[in-house]
TORDO-829788 format. One record per residue (C-alpha): residue number from 1; residue in one letter; x, z, y. Coordinates in steps of 0.001 Angstrom, whole numbers, plus 524288, in hexadecimal, padded with zeros to 5 digits. Each point is the difference from the previous one (the first is absolute). Example, Ala and Ser with C-alpha at 12.3 -4.5 7.8 and 13.67 -1.06 7.14 Angstrom:
! TORDO-829788
R     i   aa       x       z       y
R     1    A   8300C   81E78   7EE6C
R     2    S   8055A   7FD6C   80D70
This chain:
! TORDO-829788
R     i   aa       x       z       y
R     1    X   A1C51   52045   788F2
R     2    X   80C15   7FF4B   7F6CC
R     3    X   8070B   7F2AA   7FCF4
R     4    X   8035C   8014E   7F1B7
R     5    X   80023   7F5E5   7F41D
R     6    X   80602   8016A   7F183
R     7    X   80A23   7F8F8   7FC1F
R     8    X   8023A   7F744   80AB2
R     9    X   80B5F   7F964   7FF07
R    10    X   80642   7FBCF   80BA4
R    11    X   7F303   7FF5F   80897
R    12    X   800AE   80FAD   80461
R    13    X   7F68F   80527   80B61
R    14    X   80355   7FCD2   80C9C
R    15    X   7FCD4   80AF2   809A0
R    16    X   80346   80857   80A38
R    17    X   8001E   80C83   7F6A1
R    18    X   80CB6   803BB   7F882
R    19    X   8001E   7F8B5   7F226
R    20    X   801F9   806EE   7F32C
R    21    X   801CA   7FB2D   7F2AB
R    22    X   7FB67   80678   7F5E3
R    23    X   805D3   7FC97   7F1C6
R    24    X   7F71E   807B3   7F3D4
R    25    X   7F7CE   7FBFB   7F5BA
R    26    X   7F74B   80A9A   800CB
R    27    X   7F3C6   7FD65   806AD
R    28    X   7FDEA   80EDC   80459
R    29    X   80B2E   80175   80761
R    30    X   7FB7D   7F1AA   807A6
R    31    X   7F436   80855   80386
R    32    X   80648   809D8   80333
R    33    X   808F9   7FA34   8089C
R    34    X   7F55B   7F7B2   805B2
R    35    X   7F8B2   80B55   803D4
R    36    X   80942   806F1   80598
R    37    X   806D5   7F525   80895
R    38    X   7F87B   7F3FA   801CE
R    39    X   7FB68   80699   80D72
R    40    X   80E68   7FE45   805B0
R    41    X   8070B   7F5FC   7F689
R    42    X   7FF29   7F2DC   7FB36
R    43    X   8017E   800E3   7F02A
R    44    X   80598   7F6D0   7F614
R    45    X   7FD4A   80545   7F192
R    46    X   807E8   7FAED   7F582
R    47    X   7FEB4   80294   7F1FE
R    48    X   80CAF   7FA63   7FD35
R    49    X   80EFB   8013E   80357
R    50    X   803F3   7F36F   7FE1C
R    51    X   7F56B   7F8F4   80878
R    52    X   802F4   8090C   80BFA
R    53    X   80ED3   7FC5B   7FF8E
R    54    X   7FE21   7F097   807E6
R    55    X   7F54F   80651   80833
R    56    X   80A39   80A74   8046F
R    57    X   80B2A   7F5D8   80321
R    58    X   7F82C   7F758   8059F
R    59    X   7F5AD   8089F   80862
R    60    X   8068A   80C79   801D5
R    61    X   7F69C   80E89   80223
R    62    X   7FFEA   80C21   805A1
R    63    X   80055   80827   7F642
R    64    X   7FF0C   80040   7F206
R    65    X   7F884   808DC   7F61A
R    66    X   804D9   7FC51   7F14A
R    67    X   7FCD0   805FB   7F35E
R    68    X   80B84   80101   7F47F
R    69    X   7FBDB   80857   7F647
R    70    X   80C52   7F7A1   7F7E4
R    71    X   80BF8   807D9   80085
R    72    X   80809   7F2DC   7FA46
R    73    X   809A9   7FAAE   808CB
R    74    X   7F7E4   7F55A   803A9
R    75    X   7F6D0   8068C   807D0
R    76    X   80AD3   805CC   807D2
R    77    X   805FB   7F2F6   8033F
R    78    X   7F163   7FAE0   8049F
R    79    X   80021   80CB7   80818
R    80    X   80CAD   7FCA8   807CF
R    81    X   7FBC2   7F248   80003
R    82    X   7F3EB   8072F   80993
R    83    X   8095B   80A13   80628
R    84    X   808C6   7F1B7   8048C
R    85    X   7F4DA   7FBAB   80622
R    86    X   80632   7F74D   80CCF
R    87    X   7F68E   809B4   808C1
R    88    X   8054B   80C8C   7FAB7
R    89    X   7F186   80486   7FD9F
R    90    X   7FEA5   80C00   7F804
R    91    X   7FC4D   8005E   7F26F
R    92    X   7F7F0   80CAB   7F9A1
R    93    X   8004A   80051   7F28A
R    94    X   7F50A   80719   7F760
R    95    X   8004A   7FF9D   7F0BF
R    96    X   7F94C   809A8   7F4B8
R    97    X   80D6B   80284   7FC7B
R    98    X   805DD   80CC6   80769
R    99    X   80BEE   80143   7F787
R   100    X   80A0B   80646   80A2E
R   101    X   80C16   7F6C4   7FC73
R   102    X   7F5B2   7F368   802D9
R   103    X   7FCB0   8065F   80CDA
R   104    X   80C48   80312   8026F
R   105    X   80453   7F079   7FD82
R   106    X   7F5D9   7FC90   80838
R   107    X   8028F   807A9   80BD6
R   108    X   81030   7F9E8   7FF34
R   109    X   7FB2C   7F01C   7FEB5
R   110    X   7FA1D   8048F   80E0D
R   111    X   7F084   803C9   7FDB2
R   112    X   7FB44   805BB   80C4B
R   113    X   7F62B   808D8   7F741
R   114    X   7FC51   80261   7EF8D
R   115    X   7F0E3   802CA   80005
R   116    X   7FD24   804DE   7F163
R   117    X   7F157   7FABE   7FAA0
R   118    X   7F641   803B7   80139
R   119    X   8004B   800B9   80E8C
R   120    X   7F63C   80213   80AA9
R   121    X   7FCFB   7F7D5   80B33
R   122    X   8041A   80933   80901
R   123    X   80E00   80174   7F96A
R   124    X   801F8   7F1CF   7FFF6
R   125    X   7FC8D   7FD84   80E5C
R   126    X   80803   80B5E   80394
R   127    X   80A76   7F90D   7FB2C
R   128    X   7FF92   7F1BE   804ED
R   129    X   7FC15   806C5   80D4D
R   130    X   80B47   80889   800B9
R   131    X   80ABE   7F1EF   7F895
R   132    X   7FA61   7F803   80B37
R   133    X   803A8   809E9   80C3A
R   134    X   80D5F   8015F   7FAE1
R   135    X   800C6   7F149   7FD3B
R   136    X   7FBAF   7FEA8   80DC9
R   137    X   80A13   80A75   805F8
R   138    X   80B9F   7FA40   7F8A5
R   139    X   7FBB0   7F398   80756
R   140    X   7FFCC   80445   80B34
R   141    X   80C02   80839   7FF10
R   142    X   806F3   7F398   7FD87
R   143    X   7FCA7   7F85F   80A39
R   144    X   80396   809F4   80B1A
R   145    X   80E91   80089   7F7F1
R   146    X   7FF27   7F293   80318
R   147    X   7FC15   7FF90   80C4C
R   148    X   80B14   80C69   80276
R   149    X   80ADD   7F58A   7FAC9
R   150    X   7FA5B   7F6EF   80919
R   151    X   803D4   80A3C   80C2B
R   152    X   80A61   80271   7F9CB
R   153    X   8040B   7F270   7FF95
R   154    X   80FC1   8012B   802A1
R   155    X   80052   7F06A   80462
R   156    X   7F6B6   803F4   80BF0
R   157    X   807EA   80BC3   80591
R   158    X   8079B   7FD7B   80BF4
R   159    X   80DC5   7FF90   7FF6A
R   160    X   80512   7F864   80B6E
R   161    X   80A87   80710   80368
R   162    X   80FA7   8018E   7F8C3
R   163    X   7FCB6   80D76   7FFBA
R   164    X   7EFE2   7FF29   7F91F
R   165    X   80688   7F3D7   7F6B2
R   166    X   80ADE   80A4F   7FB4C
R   167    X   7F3CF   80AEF   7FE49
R   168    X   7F8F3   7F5B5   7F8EC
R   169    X   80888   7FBFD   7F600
R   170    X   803E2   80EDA   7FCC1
R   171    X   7F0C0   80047   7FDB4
R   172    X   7FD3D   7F546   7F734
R   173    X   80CEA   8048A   7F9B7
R   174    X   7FB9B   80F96   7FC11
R   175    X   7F467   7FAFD   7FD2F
R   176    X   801D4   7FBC9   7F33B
R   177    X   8080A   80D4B   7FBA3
R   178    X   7F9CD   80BC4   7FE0A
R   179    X   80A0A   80A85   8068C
R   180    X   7FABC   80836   80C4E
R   181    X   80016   7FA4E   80D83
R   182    X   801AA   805FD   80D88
R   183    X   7FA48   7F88F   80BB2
R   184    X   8049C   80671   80C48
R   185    X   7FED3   7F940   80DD6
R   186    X   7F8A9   8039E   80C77
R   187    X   7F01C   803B5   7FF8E
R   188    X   7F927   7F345   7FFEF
R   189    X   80A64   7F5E2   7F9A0
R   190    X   7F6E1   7FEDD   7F43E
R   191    X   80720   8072C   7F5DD
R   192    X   7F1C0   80305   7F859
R   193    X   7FC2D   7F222   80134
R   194    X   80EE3   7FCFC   7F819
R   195    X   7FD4E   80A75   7F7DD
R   196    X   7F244   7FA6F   7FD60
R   197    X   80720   7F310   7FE35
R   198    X   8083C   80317   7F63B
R   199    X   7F64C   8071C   7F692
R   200    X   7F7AE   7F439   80093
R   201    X   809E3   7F53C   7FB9F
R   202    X   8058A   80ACB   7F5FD
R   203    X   7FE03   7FF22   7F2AB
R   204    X   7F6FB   80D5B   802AA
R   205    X   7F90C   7F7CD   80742
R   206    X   7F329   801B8   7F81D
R   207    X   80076   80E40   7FF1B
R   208    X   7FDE5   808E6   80D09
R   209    X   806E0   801DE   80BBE
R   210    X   7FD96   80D44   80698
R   211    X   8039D   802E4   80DFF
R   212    X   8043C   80DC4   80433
R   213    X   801CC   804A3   80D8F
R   214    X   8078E   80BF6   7FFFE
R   215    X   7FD0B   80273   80EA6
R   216    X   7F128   7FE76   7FEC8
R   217    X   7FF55   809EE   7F62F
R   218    X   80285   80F08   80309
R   219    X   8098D   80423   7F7EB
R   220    X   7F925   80A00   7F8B8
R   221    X   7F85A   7F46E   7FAB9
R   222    X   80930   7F669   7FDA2
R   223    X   803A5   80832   7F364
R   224    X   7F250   7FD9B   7FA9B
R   225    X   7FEE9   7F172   80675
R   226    X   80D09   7FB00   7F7B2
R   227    X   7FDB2   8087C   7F3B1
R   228    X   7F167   8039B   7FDE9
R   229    X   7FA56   80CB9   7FC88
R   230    X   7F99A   807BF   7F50E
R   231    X   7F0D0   8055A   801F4
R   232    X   8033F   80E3D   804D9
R   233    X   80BB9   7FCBD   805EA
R   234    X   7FB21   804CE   80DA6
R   235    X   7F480   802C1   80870
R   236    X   7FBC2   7F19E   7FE53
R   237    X   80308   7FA2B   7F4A4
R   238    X   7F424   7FFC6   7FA47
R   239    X   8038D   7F534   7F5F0
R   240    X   80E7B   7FBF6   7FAF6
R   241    X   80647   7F3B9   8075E
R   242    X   80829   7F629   7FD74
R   243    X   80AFC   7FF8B   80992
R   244    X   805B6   7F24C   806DB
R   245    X   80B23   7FED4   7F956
R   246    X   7F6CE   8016D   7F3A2
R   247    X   7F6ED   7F802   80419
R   248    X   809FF   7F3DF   801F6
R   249    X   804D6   800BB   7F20D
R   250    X   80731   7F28C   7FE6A
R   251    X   7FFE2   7FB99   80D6C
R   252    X   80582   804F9   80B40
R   253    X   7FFF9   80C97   808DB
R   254    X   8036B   7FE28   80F6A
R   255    X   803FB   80AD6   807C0
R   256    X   7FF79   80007   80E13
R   257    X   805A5   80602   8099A
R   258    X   807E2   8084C   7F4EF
R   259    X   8084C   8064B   80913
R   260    X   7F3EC   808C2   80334
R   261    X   7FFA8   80689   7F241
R   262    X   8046A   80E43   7FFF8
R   263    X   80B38   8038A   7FA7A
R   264    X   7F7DB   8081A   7F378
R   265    X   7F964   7F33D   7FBC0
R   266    X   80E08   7F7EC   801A8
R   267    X   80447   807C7   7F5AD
R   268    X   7F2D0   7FED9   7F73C
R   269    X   7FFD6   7F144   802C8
R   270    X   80E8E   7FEB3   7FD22
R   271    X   7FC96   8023A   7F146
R   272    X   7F528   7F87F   7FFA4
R   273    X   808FA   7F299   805C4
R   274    X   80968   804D9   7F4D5
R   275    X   7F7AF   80104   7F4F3
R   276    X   7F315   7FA14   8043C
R   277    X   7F9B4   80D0D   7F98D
R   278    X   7F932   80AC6   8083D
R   279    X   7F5A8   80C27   7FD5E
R   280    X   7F2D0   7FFEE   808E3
R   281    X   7FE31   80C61   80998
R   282    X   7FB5D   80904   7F493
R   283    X   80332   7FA2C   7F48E
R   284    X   80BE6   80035   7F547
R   285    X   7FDBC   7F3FC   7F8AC
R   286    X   80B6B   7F59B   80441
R   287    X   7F93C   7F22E   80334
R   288    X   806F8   7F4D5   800AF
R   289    X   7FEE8   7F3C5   809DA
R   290    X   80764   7F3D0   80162
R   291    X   80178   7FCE9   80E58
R   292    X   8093B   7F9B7   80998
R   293    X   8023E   8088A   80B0F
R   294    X   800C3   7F752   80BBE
R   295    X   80227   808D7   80B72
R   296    X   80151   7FE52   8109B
R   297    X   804EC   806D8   80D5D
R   298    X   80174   7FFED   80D14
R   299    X   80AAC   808B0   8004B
R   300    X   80D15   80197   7FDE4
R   301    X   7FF96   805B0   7F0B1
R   302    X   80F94   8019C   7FF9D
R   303    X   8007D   80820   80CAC
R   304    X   7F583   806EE   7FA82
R   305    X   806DE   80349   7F384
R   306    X   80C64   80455   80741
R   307    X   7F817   80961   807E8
R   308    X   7FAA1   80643   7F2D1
R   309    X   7F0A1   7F995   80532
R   310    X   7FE7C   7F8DB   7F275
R   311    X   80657   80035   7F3F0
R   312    X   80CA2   7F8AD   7FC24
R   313    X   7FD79   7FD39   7F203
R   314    X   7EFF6   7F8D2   802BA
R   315    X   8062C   7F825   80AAE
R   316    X   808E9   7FA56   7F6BE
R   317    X   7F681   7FE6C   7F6DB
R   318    X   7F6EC   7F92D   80A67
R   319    X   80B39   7F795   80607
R   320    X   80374   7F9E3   7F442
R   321    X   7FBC5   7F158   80672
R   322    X   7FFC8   80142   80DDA
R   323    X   7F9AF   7F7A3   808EB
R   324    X   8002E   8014A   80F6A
R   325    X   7F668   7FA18   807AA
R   326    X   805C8   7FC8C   80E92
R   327    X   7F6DF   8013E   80BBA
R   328    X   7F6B6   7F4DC   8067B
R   329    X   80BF6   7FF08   80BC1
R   330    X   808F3   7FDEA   7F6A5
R   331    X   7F641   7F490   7F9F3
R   332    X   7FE96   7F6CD   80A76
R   333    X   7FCA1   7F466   7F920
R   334    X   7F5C5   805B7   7F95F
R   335    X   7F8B3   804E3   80C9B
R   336    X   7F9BA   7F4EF   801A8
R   337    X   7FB6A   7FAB1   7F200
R   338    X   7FA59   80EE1   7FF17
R   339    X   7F7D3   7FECE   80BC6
R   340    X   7FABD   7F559   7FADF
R   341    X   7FCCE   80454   7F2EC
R   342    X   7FB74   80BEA   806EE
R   343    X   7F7D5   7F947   8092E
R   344    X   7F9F4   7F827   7F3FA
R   345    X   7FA36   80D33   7FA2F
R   346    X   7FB51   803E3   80C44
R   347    X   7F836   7F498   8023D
R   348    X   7FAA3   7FFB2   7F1F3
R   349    X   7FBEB   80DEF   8008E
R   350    X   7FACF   8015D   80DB3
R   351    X   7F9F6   7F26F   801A5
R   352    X   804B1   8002C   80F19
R   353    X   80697   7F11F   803A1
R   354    X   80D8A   80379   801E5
R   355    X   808B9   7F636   7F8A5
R   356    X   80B80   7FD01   8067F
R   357    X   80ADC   806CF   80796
R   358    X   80652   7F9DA   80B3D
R   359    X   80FDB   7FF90   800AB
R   360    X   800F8   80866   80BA5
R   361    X   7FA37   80B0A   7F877
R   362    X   80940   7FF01   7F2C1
R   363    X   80A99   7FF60   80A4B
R   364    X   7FB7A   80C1F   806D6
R   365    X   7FF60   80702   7F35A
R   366    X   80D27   7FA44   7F97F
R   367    X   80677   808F5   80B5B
R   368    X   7F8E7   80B76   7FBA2
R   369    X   80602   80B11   7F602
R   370    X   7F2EA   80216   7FA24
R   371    X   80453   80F05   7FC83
R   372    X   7F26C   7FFBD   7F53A
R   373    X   80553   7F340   7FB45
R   374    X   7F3EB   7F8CE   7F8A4
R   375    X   7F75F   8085D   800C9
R   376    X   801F0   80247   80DD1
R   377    X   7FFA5   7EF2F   80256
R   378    X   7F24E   80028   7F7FA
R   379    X   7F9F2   80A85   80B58
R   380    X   80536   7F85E   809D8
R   381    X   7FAA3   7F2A3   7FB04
R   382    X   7F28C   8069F   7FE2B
R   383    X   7FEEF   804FA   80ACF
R   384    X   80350   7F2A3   80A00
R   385    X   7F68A   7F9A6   7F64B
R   386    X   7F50E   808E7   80368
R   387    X   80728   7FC42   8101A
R   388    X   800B8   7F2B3   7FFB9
R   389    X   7F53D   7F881   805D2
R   390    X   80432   7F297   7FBBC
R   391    X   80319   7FA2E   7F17C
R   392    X   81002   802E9   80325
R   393    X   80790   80C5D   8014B
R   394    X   8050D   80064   80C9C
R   395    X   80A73   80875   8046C
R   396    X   7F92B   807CB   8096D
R   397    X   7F6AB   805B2   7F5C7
R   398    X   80C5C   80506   7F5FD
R   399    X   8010B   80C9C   8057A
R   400    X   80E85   8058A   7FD94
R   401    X   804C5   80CC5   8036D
R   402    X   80C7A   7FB7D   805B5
R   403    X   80145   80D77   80831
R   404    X   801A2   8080A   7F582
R   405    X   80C2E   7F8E4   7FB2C
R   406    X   80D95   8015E   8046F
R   407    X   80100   7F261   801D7
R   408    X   7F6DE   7F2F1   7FCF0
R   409    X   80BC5   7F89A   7FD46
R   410    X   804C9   8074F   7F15C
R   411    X   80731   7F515   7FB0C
R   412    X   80C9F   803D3   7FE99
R   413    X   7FB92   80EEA   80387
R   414    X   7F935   80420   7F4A2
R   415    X   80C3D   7FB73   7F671
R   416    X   805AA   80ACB   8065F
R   417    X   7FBAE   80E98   7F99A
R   418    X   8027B   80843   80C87
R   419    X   7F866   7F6D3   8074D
R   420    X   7F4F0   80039   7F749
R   421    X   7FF92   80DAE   7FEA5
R   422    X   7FF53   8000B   80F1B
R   423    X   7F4A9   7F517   7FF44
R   424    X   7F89E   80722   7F711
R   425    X   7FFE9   80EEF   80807
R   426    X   7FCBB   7F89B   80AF0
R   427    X   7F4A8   7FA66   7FA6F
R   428    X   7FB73   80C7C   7F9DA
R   429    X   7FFB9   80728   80BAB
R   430    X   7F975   7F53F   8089E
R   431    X   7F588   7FF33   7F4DB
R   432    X   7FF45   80FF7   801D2
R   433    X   7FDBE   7FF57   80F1C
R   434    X   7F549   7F44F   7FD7E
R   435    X   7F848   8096D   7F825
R   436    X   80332   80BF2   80881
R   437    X   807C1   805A8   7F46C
R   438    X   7F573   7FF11   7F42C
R   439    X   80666   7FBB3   7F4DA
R   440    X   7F80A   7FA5E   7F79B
R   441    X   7FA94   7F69D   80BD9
R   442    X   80E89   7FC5A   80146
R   443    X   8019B   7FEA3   7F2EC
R   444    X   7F651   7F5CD   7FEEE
R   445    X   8043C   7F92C   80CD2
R   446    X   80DAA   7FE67   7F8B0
R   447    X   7F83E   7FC0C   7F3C7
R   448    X   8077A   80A95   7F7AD
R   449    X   7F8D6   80CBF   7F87C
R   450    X   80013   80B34   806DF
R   451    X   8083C   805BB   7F51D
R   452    X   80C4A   7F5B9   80432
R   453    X   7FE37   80261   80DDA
R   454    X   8009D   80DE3   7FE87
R   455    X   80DBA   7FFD3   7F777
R   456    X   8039C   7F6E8   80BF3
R   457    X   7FD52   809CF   80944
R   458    X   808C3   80A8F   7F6EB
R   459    X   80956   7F5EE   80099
R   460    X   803BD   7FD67   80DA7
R   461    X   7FA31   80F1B   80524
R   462    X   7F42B   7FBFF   80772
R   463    X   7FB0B   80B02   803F5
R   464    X   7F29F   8035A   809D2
R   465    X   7FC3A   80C76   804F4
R   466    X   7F14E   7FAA6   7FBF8
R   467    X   801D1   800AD   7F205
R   468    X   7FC4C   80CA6   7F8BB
R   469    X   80D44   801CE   7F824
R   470    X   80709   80031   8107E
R   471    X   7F5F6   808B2   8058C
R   472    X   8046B   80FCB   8011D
């Protein structure tokens, strides 16, 4: 049964049920509304604007459904008076008056709907329906941005190490600009969790942040992915979309992997970076969309440029703040605090009581190179938690692969390129053998994409007689 009263002052219906004020002096529109909503809301009628103003303060509502048929300049001050309610409920104006420059005044002191009189029931519930959803959505939507900037907290990341402190401050420094950045660094370092970081503590941090990866999408795709298409376009495109760079229109755009874009869309995106304007696939009409472009690689983007593999002019535009993220072996003092704060989410996600580490296994993996770096350290911690039969980590259940290096002891090695190089091929081709030459199984041993292995392989001339593009 619906809670209502008339003119009730401060003492409003307390209930379960969203609460709605209505303010009109016109008994047949409090039938109306009673009629029509009184099976799914609590209603307050007021005949008066002036009564409803200490009741609004003081008790707050979940919507609001006023009547000004006054066009003076006092009813649009008690409107925004409503619209500055402290819960940001939405207001729906209705009023006998339909004069198009009242509407339109309306609308701009924030009215989530104008209802001309008469109206039906139906209209009217269609309405505070339809206000309370996106009242609800908006709420929600702002407390995942919240909880995002509480992952993205830049006090909790760890930066131990000389090397993660310098990273760190180059971070919280670009930041606060707006100018392009290029994370490059090994697979695995966390260059989209930086990238992530730095949206979120941006001043775009309350508009989106879109994540791209180039290598995940073919690149006949990719076109359509970053730019959208017109209905007609091709086979498929049944319906025009919005594109990502589109669809993050005052926030930020992350591209990974960007070395994997084809040289036809370097050139396309090129003008986009340069004058954040771009056509869909099929259409002619320029659209505009403020973004930062923050971008990432594995791979050596100036050697690529030399060889002609991507173009000179969008690196520079890319690499206009450059950030390089070193690998886990070069990160020692961060090893362990990461273990731990990996071995935290583990436990909290897989309920298995694993909470500590012992010392002999941070030691044992302090002397390993770790060649997929965080990612690679998060597999391993996994998997001796699922091991380990006690409540500690021991050493024998971290399983290393110490065989496929060129040496456990990289300390001074891995500061050294050839030797790195050397590390690297040998660990390639070990991971190869293990998986009796199938790629993508070695791939995921290495805890790299298939794509990255593969422009390994090119670049050290692995070859097998197994695999189709050897065989006569």
């Amino acid at each position: 049964m619906c809670a209502y009263s008339h003119d009730s002052g401060t003492n409003l219906p307390k209930s379960h049920m969203p609460l709605i004020l209505a303010i009109d002096n016109d008994p047949a529109c409090h039938l109306i509304l009673k009629n029509s909503l009184c099976s799914s809301y609590d209603i307050s009628f007021f005949h008066h604007q002036k009564k409803t103003t200490q009741s609004v303060l003081n008790n707050g509502f979940d919507l609001c459904v006023v009547n000004l048929d006054d066009q003076g300049p006092g009813s649009l001050v008690f409107l925004e008076t409503l619209i500055n309610n402290p819960a940001n409920s939405p207001v729906i104006v209705t009023s006998q008056k339909d004069d198009p420059a009242w509407i339109v005044s309306v609308v701009r002191a924030g009215a989530f709907d104008f209802i001309a009189k008469p109206y039906s029931g139906e209209k009217i519930k269609l309405s505070v329906e339809r206000a309370l959803e996106k009242n609800s959505l908006e709420a929600e939507l702002d407390y995942l941005r919240r909880q995002q900037d509480v992952v993205y907290d830049m006090g909790r990341i760890i930066a131990r190490s000389p090397s993660m402190k310098s990273v760190m401050n180059l971070v919280e420094k670009y930041t606060l600009t707006d100018s392009n950045v290029l994370f490059t660094g090994e697979t695995g370092t966390g260059k989209s969790y930086l990238a992530g970081a730095m949206h979120f503590n941006s001043p775009r941090k309350h508009r989106p942040f879109v994540k791209i990866n180039c290598a995940n999408i073919p690149e006949t795709l990719l076109e359509s992915e970053l730019f959208g298409h017109e209905r007609g376009t091709f086979t498929d495109a049944i319906r025009t979309r919005k594109g990502r760079v589109e669809q993050a229109s005052g926030g930020t755009v992350f591209l990974d992997e960007i070395a994997e874009m084809g040289h036809s869309l370097q050139s396309r995106f090129l003008r986009f970076v340069e004058e954040k304007s771009f056509e869909r696939l099929g259409g002619n009409r320029t659209i505009h969309s403020d973004v930062r472009v923050i971008a990432a690689t594995n791979q050596d983007l100036s050697s690529m440029v030399k060889k002609g593999e991507f173009r000179r002019d969008l690196y520079y535009r890319l690499n206009v703040l450059a950030i390089h993220l070193p690998g886990l072996r070069h990160r020692h003092e961060c090893i362990e605090p990461l273990t731990r704060h990996i071995l935290e989410k583990v436990y909290r996600s897989s309920g298995i009581k694993v909470k500590d580490i012992s010392h002999g296994a941070v030691e044992l993996m302090k002397r390993y190179p770790w060649p997929g770096n965080i990612r690679e350290l998060a597999n391993v911690i996994e998997r001796a938690v699922i091991l380990e039969d006690g409540s500690t980590i021991s050493d024998k259940s971290v399983h290393l692969n110490f065989g496929l290096m060129a040496t456990p002891d990289t300390s001074e090695a891995c500061e050294d390129s050839k030797n790195l190089h050397q590390s690297e091929y040998k660990n390639i081709l070990g991971a190869l053998k293990n998986n009796l030459w199938v790629q993508k199984k070695a791939a995921q041993e290495l805890g790299i994409s298939p794509r990255s292995l593969n422009y390994r392989i090119k670049k050290y001339g692995i070859t097998h007689w197994s695999w189709r593009k050897n065989k006569s």
